[in-house]
KOLGUTI-547096 format. One line per 2 residues: for each residue x, y, z of N, C-alpha, C. Coordinates in nm, 4 decimals, always signed. Layout:
<nodes>
X:Y:Z:X:Y:Z:X:Y:Z ~ ...
</nodes>
This chain:
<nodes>
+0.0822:-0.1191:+0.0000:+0.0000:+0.0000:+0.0000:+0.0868:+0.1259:+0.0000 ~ +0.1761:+0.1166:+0.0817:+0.2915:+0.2000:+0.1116:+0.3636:+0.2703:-0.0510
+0.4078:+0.1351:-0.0753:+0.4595:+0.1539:-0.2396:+0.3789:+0.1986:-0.3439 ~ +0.2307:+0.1663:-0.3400:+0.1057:+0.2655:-0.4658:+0.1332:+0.4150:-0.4323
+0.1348:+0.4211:-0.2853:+0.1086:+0.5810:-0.2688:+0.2165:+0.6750:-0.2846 ~ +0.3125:+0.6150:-0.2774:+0.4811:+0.6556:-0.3734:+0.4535:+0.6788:-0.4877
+0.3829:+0.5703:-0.5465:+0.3832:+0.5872:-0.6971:+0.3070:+0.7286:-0.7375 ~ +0.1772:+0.7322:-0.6199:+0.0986:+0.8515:-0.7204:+0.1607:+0.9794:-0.6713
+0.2295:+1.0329:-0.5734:+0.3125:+1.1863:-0.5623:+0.3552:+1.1774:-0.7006 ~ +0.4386:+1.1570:-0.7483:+0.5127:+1.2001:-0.8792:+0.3629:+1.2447:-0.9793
+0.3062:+1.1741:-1.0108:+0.1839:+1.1717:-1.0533:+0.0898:+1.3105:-1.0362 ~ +0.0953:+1.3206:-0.9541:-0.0738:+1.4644:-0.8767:+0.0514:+1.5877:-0.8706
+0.2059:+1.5670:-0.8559:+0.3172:+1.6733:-0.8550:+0.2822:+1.6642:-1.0251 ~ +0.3107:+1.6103:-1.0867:+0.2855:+1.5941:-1.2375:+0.1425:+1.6829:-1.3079
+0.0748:+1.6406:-1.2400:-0.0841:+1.7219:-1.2727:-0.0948:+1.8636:-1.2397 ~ -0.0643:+1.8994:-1.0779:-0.0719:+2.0294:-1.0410:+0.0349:+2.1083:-1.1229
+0.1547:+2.0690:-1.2041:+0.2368:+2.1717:-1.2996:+0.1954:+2.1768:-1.3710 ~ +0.1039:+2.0895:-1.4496:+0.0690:+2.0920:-1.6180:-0.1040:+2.1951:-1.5459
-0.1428:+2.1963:-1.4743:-0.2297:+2.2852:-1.4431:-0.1770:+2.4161:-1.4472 ~ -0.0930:+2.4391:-1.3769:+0.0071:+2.5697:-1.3806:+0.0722:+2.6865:-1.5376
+0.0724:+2.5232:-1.5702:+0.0991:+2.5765:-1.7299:+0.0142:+2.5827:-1.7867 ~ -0.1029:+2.5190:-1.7989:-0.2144:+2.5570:-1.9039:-0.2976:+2.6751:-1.8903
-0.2612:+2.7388:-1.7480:-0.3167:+2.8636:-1.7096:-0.1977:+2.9838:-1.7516 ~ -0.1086:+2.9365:-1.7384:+0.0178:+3.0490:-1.7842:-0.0187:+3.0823:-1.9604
+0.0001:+2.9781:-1.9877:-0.0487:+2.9615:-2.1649:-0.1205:+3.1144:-2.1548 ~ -0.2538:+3.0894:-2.0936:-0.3416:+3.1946:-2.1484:-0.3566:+3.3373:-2.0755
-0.2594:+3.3625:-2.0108:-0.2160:+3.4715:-1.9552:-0.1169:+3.5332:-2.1125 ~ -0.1292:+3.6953:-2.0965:-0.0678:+3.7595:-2.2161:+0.0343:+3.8188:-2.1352
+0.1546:+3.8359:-2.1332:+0.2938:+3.8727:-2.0587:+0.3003:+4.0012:-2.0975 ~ +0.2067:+4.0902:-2.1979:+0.2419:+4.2135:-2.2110:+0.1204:+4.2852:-2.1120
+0.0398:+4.2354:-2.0216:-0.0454:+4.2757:-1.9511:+0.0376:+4.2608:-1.7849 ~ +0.1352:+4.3142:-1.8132:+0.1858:+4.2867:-1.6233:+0.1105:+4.3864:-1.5265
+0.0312:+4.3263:-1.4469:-0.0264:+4.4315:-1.3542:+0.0600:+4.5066:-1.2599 ~ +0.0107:+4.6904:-1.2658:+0.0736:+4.7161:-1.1731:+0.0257:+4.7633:-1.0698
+0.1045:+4.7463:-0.9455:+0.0670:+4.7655:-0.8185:+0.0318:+4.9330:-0.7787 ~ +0.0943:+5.0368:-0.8601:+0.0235:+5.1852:-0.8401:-0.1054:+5.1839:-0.9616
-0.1574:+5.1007:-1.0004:-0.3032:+5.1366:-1.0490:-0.3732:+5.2127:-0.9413 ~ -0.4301:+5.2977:-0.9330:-0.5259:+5.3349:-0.8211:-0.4473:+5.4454:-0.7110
-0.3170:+5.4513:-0.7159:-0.2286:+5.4964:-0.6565:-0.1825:+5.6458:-0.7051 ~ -0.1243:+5.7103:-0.5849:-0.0858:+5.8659:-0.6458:+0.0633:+5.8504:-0.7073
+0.1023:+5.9285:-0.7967:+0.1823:+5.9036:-0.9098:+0.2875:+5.9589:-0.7818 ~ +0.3982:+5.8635:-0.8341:+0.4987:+5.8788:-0.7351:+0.5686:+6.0372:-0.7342
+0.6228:+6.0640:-0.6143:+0.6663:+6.2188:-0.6366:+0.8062:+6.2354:-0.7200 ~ +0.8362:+6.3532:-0.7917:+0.9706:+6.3561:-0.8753:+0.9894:+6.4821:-0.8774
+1.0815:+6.5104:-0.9259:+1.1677:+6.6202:-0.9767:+1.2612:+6.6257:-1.0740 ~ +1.1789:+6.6061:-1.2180:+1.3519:+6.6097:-1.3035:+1.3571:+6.7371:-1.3765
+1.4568:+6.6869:-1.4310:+1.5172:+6.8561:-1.5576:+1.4110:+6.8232:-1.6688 ~ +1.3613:+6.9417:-1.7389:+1.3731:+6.9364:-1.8430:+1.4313:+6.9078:-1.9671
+1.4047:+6.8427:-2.0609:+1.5378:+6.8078:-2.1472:+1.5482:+6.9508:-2.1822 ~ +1.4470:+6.9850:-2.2732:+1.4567:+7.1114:-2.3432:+1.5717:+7.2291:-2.2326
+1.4932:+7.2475:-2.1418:+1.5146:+7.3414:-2.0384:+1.6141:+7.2806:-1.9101 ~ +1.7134:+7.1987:-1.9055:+1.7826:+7.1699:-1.7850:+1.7568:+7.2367:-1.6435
+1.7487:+7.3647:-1.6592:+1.7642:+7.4505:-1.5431:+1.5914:+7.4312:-1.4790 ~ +1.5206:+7.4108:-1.5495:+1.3782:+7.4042:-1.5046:+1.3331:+7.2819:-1.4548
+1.2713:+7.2768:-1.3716:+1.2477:+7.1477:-1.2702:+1.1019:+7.1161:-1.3249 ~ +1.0711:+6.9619:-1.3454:+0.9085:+6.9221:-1.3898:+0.8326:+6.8376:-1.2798
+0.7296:+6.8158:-1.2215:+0.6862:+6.7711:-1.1158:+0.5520:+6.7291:-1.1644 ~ +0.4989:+6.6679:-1.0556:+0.3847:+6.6088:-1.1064:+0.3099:+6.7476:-1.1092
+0.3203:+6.7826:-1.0141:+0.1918:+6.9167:-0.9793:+0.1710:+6.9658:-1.0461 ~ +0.2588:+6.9762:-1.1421:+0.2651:+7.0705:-1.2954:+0.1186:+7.0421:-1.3530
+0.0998:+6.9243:-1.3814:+0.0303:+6.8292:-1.4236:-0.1021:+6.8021:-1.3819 ~ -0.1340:+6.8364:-1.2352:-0.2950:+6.8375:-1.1726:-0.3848:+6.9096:-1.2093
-0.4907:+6.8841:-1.2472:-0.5623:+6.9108:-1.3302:-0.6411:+6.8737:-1.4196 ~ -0.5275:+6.7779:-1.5099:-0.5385:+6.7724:-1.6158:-0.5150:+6.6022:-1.6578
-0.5776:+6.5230:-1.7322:-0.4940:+6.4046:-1.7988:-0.4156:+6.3925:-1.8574 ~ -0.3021:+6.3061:-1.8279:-0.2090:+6.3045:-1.8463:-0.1289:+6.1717:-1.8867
-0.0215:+6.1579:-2.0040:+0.0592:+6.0383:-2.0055:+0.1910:+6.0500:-2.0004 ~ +0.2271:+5.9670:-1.8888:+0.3513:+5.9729:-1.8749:+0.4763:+5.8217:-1.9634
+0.5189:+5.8594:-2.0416:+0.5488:+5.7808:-2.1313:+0.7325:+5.7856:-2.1457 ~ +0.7882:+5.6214:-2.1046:+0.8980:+5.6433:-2.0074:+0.9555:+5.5709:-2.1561
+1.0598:+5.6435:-2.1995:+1.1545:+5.6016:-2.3771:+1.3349:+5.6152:-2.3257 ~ +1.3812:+5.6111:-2.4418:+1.4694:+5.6080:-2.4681:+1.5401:+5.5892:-2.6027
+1.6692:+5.6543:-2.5964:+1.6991:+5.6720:-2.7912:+1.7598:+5.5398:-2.8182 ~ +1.7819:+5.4506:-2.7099:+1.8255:+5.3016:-2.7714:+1.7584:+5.2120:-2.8182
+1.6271:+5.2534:-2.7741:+1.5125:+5.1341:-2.7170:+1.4565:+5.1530:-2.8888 ~ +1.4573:+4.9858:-2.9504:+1.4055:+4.9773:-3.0879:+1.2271:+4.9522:-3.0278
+1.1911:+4.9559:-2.9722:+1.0564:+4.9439:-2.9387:+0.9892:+5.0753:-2.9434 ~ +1.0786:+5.1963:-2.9100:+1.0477:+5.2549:-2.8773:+0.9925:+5.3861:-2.9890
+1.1002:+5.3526:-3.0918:+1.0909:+5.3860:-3.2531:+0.9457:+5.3450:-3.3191 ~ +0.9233:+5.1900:-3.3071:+0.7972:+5.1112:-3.3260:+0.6263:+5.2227:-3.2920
+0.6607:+5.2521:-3.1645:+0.5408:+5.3467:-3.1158:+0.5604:+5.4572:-3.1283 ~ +0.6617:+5.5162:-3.1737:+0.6648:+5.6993:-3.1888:+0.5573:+5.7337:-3.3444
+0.5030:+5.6322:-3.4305:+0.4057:+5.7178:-3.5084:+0.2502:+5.7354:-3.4102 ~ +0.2346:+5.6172:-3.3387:+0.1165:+5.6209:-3.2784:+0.1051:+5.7268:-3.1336
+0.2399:+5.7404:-3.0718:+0.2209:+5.8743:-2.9699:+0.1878:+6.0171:-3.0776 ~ +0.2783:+6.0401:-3.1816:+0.2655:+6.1584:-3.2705:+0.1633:+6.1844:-3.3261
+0.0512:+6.0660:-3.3707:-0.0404:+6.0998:-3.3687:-0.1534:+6.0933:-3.2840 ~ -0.1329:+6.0536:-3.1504:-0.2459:+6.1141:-3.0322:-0.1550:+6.2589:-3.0294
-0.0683:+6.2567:-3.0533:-0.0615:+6.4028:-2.9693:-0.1203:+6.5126:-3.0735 ~ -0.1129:+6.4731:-3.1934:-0.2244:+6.5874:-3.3043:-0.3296:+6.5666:-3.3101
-0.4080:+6.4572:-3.2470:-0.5996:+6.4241:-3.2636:-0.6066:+6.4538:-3.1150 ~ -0.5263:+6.4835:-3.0154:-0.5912:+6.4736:-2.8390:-0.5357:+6.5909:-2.8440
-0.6340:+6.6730:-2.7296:-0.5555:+6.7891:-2.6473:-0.5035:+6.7208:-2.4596 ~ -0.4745:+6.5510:-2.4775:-0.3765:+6.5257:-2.3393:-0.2564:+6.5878:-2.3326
-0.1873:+6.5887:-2.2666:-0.0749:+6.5888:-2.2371:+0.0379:+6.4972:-2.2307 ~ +0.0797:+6.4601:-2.2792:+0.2091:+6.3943:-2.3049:+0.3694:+6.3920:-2.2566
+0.3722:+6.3404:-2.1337:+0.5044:+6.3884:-2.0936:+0.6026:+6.2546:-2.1453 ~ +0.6796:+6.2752:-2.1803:+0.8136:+6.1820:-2.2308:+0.9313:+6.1795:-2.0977
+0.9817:+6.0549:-2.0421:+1.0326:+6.0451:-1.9630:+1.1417:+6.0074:-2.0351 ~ +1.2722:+5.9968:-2.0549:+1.3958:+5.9649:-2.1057:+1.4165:+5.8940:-2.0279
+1.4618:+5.7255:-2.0145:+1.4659:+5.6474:-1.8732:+1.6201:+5.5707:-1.9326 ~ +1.7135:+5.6392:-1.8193:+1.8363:+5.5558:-1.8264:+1.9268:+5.6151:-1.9583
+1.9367:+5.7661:-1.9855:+1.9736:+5.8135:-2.1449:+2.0491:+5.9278:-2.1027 ~ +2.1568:+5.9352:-2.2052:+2.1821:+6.0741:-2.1866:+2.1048:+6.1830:-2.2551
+2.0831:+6.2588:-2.1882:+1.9808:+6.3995:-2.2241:+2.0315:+6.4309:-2.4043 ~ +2.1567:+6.4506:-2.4094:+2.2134:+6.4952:-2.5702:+2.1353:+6.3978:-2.6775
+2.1525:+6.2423:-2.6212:+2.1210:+6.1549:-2.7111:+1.9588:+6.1388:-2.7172 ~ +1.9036:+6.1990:-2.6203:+1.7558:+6.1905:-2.6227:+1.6758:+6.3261:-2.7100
+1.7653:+6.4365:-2.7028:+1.7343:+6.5260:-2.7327:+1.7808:+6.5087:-2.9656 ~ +1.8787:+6.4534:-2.9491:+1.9087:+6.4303:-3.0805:+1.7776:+6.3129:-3.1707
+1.7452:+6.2203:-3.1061:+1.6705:+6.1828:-3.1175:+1.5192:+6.2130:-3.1797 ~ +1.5229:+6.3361:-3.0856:+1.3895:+6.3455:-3.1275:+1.4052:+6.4566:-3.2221
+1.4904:+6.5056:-3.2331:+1.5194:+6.5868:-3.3354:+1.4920:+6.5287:-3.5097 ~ +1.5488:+6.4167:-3.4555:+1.5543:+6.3127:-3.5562:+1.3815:+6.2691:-3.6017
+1.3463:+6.2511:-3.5653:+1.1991:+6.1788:-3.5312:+1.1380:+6.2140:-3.5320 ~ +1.1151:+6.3890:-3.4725:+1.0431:+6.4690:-3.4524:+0.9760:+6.4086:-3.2516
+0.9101:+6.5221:-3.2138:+0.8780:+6.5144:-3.1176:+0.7465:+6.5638:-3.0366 ~ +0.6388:+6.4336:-2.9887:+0.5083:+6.4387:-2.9883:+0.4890:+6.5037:-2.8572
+0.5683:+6.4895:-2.7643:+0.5830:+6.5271:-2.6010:+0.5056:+6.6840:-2.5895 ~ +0.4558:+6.6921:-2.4669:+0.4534:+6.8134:-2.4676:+0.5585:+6.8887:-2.3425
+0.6355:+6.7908:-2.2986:+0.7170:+6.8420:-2.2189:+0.8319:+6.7010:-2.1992 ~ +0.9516:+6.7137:-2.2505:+1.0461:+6.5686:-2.2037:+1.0858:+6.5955:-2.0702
+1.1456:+6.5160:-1.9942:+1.1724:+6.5042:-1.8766:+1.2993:+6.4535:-1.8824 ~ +1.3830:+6.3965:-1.8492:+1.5119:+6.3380:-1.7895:+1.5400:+6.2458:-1.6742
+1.5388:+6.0651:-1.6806:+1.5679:+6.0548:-1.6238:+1.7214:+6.0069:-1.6064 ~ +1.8036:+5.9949:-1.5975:+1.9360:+5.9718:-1.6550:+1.9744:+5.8636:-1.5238
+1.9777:+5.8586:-1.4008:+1.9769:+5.7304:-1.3583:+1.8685:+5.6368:-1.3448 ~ +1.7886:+5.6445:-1.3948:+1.6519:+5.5756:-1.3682:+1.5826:+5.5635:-1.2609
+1.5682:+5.6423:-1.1569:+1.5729:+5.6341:-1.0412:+1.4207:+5.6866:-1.0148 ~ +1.3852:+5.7507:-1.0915:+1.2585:+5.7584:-1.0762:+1.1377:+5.6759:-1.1506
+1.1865:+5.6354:-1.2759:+1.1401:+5.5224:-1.3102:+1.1381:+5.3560:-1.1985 ~ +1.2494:+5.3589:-1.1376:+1.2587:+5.2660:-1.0473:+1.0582:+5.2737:-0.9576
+1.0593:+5.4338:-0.9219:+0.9498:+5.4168:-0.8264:+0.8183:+5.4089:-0.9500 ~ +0.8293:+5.4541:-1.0385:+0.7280:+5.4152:-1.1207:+0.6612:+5.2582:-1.1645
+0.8010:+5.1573:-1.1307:+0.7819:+5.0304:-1.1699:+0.8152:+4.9830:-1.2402 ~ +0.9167:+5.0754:-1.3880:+0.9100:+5.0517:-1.5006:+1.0739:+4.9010:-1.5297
+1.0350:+4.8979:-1.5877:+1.1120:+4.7328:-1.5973:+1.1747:+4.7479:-1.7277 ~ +1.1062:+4.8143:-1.8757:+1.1789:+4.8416:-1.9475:+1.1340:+4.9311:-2.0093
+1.1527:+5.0074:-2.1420:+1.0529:+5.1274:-2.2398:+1.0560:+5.0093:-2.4219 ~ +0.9488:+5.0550:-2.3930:+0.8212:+5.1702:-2.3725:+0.7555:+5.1058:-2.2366
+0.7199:+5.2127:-2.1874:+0.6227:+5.2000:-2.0811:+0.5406:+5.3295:-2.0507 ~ +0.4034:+5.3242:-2.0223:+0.3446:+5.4185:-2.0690:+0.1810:+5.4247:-1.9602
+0.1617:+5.4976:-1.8686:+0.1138:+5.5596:-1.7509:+0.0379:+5.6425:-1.8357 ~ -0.1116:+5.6460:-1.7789:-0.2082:+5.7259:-1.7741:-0.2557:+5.7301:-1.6761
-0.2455:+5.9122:-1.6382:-0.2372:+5.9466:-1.4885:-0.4196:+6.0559:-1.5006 ~ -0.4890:+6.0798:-1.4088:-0.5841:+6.0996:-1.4176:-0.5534:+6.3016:-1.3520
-0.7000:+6.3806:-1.3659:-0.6894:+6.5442:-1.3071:-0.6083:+6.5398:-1.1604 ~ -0.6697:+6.4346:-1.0752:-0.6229:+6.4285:-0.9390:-0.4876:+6.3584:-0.9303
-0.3803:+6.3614:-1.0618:-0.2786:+6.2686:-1.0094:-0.2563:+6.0992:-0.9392 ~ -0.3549:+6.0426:-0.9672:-0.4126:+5.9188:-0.9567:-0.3500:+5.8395:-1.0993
-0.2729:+5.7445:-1.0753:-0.2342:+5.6015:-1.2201:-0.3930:+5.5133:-1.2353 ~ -0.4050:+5.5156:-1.3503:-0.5158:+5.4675:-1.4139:-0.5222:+5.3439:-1.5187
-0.4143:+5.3712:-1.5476:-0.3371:+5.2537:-1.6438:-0.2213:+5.2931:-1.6925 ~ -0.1392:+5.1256:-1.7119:-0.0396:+5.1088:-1.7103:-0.0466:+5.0530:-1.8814
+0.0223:+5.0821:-1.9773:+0.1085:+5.0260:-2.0754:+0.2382:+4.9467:-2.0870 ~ +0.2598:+4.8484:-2.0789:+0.3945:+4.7879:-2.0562:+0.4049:+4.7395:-2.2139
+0.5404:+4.7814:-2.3017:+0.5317:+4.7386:-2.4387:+0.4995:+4.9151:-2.4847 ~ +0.5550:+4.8715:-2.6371:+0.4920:+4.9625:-2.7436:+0.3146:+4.9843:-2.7494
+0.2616:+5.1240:-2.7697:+0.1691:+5.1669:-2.7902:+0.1663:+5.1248:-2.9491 ~ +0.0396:+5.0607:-2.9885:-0.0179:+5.0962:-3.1398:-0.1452:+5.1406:-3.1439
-0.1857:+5.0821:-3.2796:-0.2811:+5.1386:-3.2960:-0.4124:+5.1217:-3.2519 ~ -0.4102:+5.0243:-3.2060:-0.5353:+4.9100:-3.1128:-0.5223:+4.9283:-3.0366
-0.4460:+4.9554:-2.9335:-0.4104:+5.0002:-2.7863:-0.4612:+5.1323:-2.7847 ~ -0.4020:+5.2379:-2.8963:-0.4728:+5.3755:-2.8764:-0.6000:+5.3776:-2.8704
-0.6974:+5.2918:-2.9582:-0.8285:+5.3226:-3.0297:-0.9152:+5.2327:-2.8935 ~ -0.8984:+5.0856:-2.8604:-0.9444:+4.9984:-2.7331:-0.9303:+5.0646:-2.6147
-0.8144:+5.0742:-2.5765:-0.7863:+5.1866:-2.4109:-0.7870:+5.2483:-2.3928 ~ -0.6348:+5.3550:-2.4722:-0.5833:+5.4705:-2.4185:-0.6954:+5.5814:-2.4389
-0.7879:+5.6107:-2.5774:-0.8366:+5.7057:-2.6023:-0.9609:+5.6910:-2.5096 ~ -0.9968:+5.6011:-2.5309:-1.1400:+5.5968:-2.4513:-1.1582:+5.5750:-2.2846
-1.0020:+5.5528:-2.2336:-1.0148:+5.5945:-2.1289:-0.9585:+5.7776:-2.0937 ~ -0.8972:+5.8087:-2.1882:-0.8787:+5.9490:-2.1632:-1.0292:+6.0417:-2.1710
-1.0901:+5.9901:-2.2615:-1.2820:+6.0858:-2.3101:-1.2641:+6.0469:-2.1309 ~ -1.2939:+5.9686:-2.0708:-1.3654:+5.8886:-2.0297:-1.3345:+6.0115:-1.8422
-1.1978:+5.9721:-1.8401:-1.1387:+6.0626:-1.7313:-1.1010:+6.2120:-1.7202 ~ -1.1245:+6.2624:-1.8720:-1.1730:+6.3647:-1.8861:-1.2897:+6.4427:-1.8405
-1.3871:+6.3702:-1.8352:-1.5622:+6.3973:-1.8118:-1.5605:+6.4155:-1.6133 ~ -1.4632:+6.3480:-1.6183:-1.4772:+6.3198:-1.4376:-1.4179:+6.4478:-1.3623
</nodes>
């Protein structure tokens, strides 16, 4: 009796992983939840790219809806979504802040020179350190922050065009009205 019930551990250890996995399967890895949904946007202080000497803060920002959208001039992902930010930023009157995460300011600023630039204000983060409190893991990553400074949603991955038209826009109408 001793020896059957040996046999079936390997067995029900066998079942409960392939359970594990058939639920992972249908989980999408570009949906990582984050823990400041619902939460006040962490506090900061960076430079301006444009403006170094000028300090940007959230407060700037209360009021109003807002995306905080964390790039970089290395990041090939990040190239991928710059037609779909450029054009919310000519069909929306949001706001658009561009976070530079982990860049030097010259190379971020050349960049968008290059590219042109949808932001309505870049930011700087050059050690990542404020991205750290944001959560961000890599860019694109992309925060929609509400009038009261409240995270509303999180983007992890490139923005397209289905993401703009399904979420982002219709939750901006949406937190707009509020």
């Amino acid at each position: 009796m001793k020896k059957k019930l040996l046999l079936l551990i390997p067995l029900v250890v066998f079942f409960v992983l392939a359970g594990f996995f058939v639920v992972g399967l249908g989980l999408n890895p570009k949906e990582i939840p984050s823990p400041l949904i619902g939460k006040p946007v962490p506090a900061f202080s960076l430079p301006d790219l444009n403006a170094p000497e000028k300090a940007v803060t959230p407060q700037d920002f209360l009021g109003q809806v807002w995306l905080l959208n964390a790039w970089a001039s290395w990041c090939v992902s990040c190239k991928t979504e710059h037609p779909s930010l450029a054009r919310l930023a000519k069909t929306s009157d949001v706001s658009i802040i561009g976070m530079l995460y982990r860049d030097k300011p010259e190379n971020g600023s050349e960049w968008l020179r290059r590219h042109g630039d949808p932001f309505t204000v870049s930011i700087a983060d050059a050690d990542g350190s404020v991205g750290i409190d944001f959560g961000v893991i890599g860019t694109p990553e992309t925060f929609l922050i509400d009038k009261q400074g409240i995270i509303r949603y999180k983007q992890t991955g490139p923005i397209n065009e289905e993401v703009l038209n399904k979420k982002i826009i219709p939750m901006i109408k949406e937190l707009k009205q509020l």
